[in-house]
Backbone as a printed PyTorch tensor [residue, N CA C, xyz], in Angstrom:
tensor([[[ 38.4290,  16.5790,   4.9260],
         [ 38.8410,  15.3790,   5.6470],
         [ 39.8810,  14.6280,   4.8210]],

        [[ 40.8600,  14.0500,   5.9340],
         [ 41.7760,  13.1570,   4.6500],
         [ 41.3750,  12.0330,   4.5700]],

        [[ 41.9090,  11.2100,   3.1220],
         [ 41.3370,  10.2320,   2.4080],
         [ 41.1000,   8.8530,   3.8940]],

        [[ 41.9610,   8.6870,   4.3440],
         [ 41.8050,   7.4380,   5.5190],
         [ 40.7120,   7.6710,   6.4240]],

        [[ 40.2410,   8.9810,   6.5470],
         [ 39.1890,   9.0790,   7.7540],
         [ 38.0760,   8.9030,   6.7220]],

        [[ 37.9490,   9.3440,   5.4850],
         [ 36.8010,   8.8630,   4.6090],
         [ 36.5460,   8.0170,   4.6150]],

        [[ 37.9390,   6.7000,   4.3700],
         [ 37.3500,   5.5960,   4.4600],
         [ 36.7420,   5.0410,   5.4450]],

        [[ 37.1660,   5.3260,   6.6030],
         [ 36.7880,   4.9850,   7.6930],
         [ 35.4480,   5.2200,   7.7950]],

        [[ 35.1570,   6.4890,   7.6890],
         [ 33.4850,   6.9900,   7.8850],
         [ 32.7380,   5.9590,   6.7830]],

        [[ 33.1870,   5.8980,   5.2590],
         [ 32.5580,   5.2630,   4.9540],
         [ 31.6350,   3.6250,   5.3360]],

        [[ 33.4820,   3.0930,   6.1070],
         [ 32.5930,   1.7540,   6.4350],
         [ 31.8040,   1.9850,   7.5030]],

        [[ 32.2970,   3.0370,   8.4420],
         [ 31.4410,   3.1850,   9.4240],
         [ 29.9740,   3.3390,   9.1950]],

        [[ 29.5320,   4.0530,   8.2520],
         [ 28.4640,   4.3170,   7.7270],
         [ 27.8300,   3.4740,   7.1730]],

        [[ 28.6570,   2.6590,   6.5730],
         [ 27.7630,   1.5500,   5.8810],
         [ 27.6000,   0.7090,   7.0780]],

        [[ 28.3630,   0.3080,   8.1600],
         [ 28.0580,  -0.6270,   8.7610],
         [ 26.7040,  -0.2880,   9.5340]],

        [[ 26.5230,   1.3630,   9.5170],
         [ 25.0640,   1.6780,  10.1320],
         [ 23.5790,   1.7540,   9.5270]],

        [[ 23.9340,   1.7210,   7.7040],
         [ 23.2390,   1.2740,   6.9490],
         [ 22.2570,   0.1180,   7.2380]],

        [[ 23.5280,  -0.7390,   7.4030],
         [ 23.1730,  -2.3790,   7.2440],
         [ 22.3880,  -2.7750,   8.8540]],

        [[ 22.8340,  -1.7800,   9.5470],
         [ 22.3870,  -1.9010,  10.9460],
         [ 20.4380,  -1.8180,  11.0490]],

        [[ 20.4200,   0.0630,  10.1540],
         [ 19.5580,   0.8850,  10.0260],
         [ 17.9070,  -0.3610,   9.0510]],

        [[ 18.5600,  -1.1770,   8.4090],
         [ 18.1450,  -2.0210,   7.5770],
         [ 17.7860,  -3.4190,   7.8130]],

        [[ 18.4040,  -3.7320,   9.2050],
         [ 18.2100,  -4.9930,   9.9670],
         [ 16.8480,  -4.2270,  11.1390]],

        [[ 16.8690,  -2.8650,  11.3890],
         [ 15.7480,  -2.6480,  12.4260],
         [ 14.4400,  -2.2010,  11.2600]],

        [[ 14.3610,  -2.1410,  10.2270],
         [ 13.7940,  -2.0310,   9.3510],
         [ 12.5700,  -2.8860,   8.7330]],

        [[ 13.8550,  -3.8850,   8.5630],
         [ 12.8710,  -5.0240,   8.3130],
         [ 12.0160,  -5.9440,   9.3320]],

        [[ 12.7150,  -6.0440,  11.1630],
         [ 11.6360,  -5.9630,  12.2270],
         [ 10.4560,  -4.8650,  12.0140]],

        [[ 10.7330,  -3.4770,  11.7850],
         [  9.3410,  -3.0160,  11.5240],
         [  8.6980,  -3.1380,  10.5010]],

        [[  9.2690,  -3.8830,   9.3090],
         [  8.0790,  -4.2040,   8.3200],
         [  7.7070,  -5.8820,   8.5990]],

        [[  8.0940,  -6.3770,   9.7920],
         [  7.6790,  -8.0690,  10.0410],
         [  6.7260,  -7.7830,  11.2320]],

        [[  6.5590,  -6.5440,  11.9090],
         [  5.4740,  -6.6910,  13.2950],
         [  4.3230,  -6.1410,  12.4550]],

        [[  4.7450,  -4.5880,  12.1740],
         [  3.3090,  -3.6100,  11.9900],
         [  3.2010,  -3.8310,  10.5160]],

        [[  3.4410,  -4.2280,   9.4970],
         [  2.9570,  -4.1660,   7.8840],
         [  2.7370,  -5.7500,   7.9050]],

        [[  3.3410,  -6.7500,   8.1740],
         [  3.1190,  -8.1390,   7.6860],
         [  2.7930,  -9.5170,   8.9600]],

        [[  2.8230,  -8.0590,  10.4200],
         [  2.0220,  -8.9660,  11.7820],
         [  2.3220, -10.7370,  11.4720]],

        [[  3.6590, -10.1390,  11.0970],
         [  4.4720, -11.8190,  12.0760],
         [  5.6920, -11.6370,  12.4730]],

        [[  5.9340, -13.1430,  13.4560],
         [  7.0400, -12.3620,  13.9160],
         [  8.3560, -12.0240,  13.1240]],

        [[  9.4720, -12.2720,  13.7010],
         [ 10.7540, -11.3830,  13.0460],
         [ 11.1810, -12.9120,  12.4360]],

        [[ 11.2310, -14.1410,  13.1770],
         [ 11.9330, -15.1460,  12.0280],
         [ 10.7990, -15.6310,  11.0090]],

        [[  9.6820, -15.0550,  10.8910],
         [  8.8950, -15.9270,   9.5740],
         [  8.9220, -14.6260,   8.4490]],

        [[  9.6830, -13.4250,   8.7190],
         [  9.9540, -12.1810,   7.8080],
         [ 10.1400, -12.6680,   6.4590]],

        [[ 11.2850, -13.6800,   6.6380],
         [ 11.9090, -14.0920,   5.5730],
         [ 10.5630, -14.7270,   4.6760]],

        [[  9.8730, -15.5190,   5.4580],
         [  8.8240, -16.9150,   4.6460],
         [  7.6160, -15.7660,   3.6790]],

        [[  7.4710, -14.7680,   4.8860],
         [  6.5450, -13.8970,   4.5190],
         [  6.0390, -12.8270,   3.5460]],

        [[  7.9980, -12.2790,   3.0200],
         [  7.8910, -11.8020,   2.2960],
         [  7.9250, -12.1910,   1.3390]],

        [[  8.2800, -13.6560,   0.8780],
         [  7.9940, -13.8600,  -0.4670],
         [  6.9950, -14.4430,  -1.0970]],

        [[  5.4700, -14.2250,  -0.1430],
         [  4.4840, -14.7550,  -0.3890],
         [  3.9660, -13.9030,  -1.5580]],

        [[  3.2330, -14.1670,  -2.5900],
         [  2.9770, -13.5380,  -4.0190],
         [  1.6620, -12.5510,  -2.9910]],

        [[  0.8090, -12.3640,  -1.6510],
         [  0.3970, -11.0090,  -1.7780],
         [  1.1270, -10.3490,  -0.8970]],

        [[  2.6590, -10.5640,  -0.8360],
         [  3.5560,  -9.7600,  -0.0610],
         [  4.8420,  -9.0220,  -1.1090]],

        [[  4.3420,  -9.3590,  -2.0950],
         [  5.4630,  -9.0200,  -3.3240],
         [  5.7870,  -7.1140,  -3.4710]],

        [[  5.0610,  -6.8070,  -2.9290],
         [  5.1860,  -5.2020,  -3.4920],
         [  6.4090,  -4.8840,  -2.6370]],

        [[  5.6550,  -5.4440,  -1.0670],
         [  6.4870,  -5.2380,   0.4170],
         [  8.2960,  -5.7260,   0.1190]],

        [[  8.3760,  -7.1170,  -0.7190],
         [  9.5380,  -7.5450,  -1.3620],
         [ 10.4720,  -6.6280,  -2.1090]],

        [[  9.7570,  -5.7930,  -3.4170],
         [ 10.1160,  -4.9530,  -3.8120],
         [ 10.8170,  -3.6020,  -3.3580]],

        [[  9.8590,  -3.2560,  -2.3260],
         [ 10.3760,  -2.0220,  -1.9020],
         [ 11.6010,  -1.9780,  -0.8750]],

        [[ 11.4850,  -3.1670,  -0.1500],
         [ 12.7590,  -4.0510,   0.7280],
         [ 13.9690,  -4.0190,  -0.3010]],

        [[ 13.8270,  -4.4470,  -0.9340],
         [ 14.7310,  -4.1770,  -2.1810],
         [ 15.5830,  -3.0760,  -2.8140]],

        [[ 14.8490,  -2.1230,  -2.5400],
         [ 15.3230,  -0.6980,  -3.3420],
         [ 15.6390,  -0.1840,  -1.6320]],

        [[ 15.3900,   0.0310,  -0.4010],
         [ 15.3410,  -0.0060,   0.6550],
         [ 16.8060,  -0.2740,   0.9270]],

        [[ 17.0660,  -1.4280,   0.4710],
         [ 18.0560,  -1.9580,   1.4070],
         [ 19.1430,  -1.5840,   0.4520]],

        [[ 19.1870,  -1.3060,  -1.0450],
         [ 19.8400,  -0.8880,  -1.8680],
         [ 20.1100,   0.6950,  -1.3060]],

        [[ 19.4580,   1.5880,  -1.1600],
         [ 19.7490,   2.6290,  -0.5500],
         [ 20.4050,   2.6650,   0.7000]],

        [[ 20.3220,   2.3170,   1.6130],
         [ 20.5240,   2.5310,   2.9490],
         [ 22.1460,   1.7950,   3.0690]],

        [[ 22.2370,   0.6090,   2.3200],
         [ 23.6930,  -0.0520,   2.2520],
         [ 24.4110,   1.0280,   1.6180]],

        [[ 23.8130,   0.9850,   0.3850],
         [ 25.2580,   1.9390,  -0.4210],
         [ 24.7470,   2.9050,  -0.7770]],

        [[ 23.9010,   3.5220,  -0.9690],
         [ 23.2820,   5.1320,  -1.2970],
         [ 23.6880,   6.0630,  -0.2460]],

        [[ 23.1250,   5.9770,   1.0730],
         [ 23.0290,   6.7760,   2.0770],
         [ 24.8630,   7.1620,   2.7500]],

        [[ 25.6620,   5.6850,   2.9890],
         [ 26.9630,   6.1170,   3.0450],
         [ 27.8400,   6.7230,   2.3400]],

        [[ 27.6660,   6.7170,   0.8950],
         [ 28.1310,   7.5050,   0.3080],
         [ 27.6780,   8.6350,   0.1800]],

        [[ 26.3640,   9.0130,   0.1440],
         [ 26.1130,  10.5380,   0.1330],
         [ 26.5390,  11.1440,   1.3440]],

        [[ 26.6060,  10.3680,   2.4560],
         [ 26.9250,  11.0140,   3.9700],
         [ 28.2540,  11.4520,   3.8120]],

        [[ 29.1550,  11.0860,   3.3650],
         [ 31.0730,  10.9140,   2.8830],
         [ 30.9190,  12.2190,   2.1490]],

        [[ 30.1690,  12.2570,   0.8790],
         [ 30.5860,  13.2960,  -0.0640],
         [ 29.9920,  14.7580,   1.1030]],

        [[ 28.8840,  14.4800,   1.5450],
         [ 28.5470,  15.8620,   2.6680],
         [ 29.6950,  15.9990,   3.3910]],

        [[ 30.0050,  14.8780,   4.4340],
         [ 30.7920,  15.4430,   5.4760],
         [ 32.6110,  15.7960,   5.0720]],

        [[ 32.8260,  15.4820,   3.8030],
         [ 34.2950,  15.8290,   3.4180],
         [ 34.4740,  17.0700,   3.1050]],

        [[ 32.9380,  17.9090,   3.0100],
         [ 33.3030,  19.1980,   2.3590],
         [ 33.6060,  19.7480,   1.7530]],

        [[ 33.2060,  18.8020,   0.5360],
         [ 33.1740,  19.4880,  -0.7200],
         [ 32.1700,  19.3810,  -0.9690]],

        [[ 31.6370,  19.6630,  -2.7500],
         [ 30.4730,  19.7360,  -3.3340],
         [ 30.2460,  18.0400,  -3.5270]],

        [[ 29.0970,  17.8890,  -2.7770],
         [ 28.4920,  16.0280,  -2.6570],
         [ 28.4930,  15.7390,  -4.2250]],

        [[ 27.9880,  16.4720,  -5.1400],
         [ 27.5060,  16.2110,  -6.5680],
         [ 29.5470,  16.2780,  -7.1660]],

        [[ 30.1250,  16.8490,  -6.8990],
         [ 31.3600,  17.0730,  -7.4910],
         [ 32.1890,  15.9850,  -6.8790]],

        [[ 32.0390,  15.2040,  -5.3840],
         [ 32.2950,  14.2580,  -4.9010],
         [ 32.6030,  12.9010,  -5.4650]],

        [[ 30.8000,  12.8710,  -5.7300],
         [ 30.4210,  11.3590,  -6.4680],
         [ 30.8000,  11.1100,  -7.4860]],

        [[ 31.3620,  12.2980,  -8.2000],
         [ 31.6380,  12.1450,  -9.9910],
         [ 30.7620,  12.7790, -10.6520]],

        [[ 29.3960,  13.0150, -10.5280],
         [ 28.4040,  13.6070, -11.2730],
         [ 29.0140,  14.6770, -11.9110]],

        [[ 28.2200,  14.6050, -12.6140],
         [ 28.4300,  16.1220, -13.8140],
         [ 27.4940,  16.0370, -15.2770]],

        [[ 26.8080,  16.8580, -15.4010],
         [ 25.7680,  17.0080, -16.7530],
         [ 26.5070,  17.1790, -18.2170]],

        [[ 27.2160,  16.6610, -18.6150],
         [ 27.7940,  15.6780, -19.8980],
         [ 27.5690,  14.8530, -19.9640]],

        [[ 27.2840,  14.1950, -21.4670],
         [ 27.2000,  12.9010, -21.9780],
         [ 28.2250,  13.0620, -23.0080]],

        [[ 29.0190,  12.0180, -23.2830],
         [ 29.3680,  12.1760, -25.0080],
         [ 29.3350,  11.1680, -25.8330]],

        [[ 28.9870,  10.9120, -26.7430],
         [ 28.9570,   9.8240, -27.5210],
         [ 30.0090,   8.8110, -27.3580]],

        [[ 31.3260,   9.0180, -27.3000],
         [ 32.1880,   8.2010, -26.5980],
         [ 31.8230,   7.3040, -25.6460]],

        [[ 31.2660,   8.1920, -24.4520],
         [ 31.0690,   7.3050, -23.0980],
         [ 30.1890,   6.6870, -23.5090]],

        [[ 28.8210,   6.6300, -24.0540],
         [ 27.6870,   6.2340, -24.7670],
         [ 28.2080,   4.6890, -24.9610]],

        [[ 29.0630,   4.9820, -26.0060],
         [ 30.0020,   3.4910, -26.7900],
         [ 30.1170,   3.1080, -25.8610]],

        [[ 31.5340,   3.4770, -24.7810],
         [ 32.0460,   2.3130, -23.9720],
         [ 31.1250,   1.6830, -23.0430]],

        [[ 30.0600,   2.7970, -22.6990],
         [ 29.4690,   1.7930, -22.1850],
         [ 28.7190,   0.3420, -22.7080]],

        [[ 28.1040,   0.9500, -23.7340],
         [ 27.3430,  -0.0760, -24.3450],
         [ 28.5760,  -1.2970, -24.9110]],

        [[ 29.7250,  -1.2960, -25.2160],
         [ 30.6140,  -2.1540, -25.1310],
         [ 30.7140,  -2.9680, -24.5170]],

        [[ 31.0230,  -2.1300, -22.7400],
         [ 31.3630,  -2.8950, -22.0930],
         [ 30.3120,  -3.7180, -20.9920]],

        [[ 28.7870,  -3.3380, -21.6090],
         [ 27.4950,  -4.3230, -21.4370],
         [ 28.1680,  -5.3650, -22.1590]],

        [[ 27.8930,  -5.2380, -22.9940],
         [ 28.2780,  -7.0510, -24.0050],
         [ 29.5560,  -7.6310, -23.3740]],

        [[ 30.4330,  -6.6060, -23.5320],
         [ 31.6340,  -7.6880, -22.9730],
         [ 31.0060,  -8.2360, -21.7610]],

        [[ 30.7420,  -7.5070, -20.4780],
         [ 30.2750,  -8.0960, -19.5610],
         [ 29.3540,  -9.5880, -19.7480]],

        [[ 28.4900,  -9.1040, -20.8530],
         [ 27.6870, -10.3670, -20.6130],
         [ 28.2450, -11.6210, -21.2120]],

        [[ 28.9070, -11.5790, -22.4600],
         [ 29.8620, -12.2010, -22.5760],
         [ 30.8010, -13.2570, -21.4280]],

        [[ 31.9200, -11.8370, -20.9100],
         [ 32.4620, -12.5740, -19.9660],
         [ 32.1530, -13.2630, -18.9880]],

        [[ 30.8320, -12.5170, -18.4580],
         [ 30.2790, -13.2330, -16.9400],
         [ 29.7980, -14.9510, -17.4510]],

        [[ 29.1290, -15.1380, -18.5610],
         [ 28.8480, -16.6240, -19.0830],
         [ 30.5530, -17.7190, -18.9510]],

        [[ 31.0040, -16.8790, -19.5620],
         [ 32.2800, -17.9460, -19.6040],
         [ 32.9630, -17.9800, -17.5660]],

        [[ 32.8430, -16.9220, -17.5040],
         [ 33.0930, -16.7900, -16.0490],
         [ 32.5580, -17.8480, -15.0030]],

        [[ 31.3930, -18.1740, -14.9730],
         [ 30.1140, -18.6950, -14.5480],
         [ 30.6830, -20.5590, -15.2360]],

        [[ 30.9720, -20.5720, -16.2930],
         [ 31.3470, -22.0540, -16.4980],
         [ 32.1730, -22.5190, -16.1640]],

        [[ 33.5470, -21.5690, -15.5860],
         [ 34.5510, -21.7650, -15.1690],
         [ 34.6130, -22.3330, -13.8930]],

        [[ 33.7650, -21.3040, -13.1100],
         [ 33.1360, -21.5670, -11.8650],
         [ 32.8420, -22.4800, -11.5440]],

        [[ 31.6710, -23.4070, -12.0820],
         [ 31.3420, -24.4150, -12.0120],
         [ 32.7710, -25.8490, -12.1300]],

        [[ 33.3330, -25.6710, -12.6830],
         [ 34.7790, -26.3770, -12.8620],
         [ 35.4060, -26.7420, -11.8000]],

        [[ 35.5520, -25.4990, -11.1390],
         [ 36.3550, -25.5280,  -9.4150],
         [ 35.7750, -26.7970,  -8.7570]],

        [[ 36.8350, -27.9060,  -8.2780],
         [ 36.4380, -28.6850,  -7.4190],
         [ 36.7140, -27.9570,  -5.9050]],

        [[ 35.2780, -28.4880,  -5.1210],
         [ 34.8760, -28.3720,  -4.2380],
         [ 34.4220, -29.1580,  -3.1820]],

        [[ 34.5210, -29.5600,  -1.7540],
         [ 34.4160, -30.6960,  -1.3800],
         [ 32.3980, -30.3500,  -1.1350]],

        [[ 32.1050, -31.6020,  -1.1880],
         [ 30.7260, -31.9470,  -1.6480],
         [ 29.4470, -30.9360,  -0.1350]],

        [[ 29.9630, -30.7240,   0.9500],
         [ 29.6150, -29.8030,   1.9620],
         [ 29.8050, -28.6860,   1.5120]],

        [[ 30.4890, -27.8810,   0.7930],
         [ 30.7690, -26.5380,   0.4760],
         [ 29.8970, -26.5470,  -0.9260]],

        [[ 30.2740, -27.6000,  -1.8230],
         [ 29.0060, -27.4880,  -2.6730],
         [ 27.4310, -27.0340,  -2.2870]],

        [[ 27.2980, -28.0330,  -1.6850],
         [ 25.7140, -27.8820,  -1.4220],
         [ 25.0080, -26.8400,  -0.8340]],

        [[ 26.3270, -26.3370,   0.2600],
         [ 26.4500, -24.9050,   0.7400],
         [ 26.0960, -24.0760,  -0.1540]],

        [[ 26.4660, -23.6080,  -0.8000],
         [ 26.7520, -22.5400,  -2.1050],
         [ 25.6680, -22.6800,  -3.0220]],

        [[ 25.1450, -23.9860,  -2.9750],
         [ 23.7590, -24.6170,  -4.1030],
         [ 22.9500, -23.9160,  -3.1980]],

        [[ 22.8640, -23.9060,  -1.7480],
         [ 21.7550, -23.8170,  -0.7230],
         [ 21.5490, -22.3140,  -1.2640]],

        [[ 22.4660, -21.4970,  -1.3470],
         [ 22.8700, -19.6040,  -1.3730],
         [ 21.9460, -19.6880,  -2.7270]],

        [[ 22.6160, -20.0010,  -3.6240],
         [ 22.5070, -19.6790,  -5.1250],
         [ 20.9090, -19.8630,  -5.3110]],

        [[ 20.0520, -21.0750,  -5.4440],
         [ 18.9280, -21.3900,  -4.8470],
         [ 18.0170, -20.2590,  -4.1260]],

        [[ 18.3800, -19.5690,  -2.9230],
         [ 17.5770, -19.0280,  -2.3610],
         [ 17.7060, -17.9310,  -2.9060]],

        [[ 19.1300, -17.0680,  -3.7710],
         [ 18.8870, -15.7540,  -4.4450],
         [ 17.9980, -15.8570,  -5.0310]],

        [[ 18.2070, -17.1440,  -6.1880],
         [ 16.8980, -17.7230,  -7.5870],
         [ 15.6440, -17.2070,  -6.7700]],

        [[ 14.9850, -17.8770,  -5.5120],
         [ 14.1090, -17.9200,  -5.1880],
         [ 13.3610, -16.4470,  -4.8410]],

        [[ 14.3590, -15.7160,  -4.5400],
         [ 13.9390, -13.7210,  -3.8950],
         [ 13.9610, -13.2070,  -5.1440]],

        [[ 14.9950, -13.6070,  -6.3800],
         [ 14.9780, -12.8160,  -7.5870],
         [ 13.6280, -13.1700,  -8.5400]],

        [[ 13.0440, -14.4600,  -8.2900],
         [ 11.8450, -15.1180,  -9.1770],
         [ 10.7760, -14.2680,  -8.3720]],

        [[ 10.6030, -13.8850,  -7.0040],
         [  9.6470, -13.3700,  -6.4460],
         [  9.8310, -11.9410,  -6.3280]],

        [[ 10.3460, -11.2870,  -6.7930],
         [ 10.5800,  -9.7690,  -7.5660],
         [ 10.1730,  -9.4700,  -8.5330]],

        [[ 10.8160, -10.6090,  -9.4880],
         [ 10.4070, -10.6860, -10.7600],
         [  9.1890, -10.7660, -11.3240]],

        [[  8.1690, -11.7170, -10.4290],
         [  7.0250, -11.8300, -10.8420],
         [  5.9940, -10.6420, -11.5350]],

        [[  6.0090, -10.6150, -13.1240],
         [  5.1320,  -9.9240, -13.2300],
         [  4.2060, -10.4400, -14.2070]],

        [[  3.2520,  -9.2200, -14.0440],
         [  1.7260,  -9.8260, -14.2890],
         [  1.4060,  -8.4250, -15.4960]],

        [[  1.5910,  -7.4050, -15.3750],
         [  1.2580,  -6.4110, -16.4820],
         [  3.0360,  -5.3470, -16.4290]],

        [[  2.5720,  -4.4850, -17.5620],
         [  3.3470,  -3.8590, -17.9410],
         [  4.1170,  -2.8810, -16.7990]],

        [[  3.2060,  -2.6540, -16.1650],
         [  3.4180,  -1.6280, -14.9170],
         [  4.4800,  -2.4840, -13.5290]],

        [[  3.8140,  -3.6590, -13.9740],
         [  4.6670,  -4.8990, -12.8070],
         [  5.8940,  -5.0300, -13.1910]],

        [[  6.3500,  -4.9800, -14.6980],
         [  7.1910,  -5.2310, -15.7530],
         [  8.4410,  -3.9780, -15.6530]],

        [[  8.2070,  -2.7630, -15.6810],
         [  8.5390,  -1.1000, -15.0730],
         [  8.5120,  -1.2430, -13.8240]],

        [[  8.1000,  -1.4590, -12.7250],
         [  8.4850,  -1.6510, -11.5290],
         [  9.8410,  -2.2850, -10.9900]],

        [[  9.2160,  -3.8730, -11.6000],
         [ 10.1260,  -4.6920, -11.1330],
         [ 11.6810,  -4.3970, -11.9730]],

        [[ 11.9050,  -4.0110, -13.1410],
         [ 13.4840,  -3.2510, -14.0640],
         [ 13.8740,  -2.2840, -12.9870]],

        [[ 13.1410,  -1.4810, -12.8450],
         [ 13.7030,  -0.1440, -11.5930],
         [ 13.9610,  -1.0420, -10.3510]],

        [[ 13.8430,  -2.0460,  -9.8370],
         [ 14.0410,  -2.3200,  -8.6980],
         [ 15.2160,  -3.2040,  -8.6410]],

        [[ 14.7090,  -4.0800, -10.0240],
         [ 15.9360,  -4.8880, -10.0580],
         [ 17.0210,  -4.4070, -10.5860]],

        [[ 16.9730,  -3.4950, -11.5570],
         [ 17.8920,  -2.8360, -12.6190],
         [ 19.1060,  -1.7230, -12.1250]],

        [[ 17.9310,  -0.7930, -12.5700],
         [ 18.3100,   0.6000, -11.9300],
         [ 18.4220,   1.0390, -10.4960]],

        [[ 17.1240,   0.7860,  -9.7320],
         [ 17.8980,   1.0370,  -8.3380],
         [ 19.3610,   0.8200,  -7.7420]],

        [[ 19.2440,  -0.5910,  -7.4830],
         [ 20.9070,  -1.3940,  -7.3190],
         [ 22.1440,  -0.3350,  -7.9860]],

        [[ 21.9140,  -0.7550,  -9.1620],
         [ 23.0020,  -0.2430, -10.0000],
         [ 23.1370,   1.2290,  -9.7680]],

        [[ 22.3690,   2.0870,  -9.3390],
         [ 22.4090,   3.5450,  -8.9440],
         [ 23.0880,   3.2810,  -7.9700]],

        [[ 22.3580,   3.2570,  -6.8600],
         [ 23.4160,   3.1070,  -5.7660],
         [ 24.6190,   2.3910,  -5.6910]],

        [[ 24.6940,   1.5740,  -6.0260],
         [ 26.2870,   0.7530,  -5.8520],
         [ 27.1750,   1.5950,  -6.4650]],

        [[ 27.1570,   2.2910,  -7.5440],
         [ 27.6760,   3.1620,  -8.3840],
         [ 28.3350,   4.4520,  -7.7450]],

        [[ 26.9410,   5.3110,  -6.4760],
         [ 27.6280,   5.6890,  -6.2040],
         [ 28.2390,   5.3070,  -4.6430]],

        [[ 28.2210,   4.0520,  -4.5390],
         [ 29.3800,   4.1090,  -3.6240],
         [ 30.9950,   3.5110,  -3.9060]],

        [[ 30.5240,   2.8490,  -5.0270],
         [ 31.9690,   2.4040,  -5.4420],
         [ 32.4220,   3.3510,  -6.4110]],

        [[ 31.7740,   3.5560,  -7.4010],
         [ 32.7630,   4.7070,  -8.0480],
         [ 32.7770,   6.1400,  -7.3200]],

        [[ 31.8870,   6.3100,  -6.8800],
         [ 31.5450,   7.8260,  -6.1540],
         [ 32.2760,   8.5530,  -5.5320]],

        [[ 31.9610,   7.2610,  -4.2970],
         [ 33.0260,   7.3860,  -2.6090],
         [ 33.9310,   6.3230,  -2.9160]],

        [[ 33.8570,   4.8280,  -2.9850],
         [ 35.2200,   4.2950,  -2.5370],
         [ 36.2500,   3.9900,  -3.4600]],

        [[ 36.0750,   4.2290,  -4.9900],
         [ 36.8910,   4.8030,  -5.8890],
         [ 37.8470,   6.3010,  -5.7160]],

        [[ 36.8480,   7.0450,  -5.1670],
         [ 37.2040,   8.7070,  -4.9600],
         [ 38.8540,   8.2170,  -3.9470]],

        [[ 38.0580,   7.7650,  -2.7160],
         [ 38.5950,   7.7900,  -1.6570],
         [ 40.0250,   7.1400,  -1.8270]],

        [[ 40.1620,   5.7000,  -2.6610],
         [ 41.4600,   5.4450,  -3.2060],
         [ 42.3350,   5.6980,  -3.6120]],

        [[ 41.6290,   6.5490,  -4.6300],
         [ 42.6660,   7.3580,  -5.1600],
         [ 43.2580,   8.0770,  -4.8450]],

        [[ 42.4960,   9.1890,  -3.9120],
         [ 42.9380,  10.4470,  -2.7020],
         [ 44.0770,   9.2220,  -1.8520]],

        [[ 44.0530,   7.7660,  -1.5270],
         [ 45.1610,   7.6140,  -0.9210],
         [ 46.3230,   7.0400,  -1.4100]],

        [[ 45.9920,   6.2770,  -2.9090],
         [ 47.2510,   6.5960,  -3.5130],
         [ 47.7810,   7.6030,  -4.2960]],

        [[ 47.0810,   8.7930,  -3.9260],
         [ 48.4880,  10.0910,  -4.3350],
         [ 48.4660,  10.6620,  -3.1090]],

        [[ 48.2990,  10.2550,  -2.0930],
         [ 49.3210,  10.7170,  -0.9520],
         [ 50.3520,   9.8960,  -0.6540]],

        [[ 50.3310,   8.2690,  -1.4890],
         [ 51.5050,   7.4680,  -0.9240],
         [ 52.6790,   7.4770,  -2.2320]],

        [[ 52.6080,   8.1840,  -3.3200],
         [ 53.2960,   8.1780,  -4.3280],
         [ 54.1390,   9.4670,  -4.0400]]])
């Protein structure tokens, strides 16, 4: 397939993700948590609904960006694993940069984040954005909650690693791949 219909499939795909993930969570608000579809939200972040939170989590992490990109690397016809980038090397090099460019990150994102705060904003768009920021705090504290070691390993894979797997491979995988395939057809 050429690079423009990839992209295409891709958003297409993701937009069925996000679709696949909105009928999802109606079936975990009738038959697992027997309420209706607008108290989903109240429900799942009740501390004996936390597991149900969790797995919503890794859930919706897959189905957004896991599943469209693996669908892209199948249907382009090539090897899906040769697609995404994968390949069984490590080298001490990559090792470094990565671990580098953790710190820088954390680094930068702090100064980033103060900067942020700087931006004047009219006082409605503030509170807006306080309202957002607030309610992530509030889904990320009720993920987070743990109680033993096993809660502790759960909740890293869900918050950590899941996400970051998948997003990975859809941005570096597929919609990195796919870019590039279209700027060397426009050069």
């Amino acid at each position: 397939l050429n690079p423009v219909l990839q992209f295409a499939l891709l958003l297409v795909f993701t937009g069925l993700g996000m679709v696949l993930f909105s009928f999802f969570i109606g079936f975990i608000a009738n038959y697992i948590l027997h309420v209706p579809l607008a108290e989903t939200e109240a429900a799942i972040y009740k501390p004996e609904n936390i597991q149900v939170s969790r797995l919503l989590q890794v859930f919706s992490s897959f189905t957004m960006w896991g599943v469209p990109a693996i669908l892209v690397a199948i249907v382009s016809g090539k090897d899906p694993g040769v697609q995404l980038g994968c390949n069984d090397t490590l080298s001490g090099k990559q090792a470094f940069l990565v671990v580098l460019m953790i710190i820088s990150g954390i680094m930068l994102s702090g100064a980033l984040a103060d900067i942020n705060r700087l931006i004047p904003l009219p006082q409605d768009t503030a509170k807006y954005f306080q309202g957002l920021e607030d309610n992530y705090n509030k889904q990320v504290m009720s993920v987070a909650n743990m109680k033993t070691t096993n809660d502790y390993i759960f909740s890293l894979m869900i918050l950590a690693i899941a996400p970051a797997l998948f997003e990975e491979l859809f941005f570096r995988g597929a919609l990195q791949q796919i870019m590039v395939e279209i700027g060397r057809a426009h050069v």
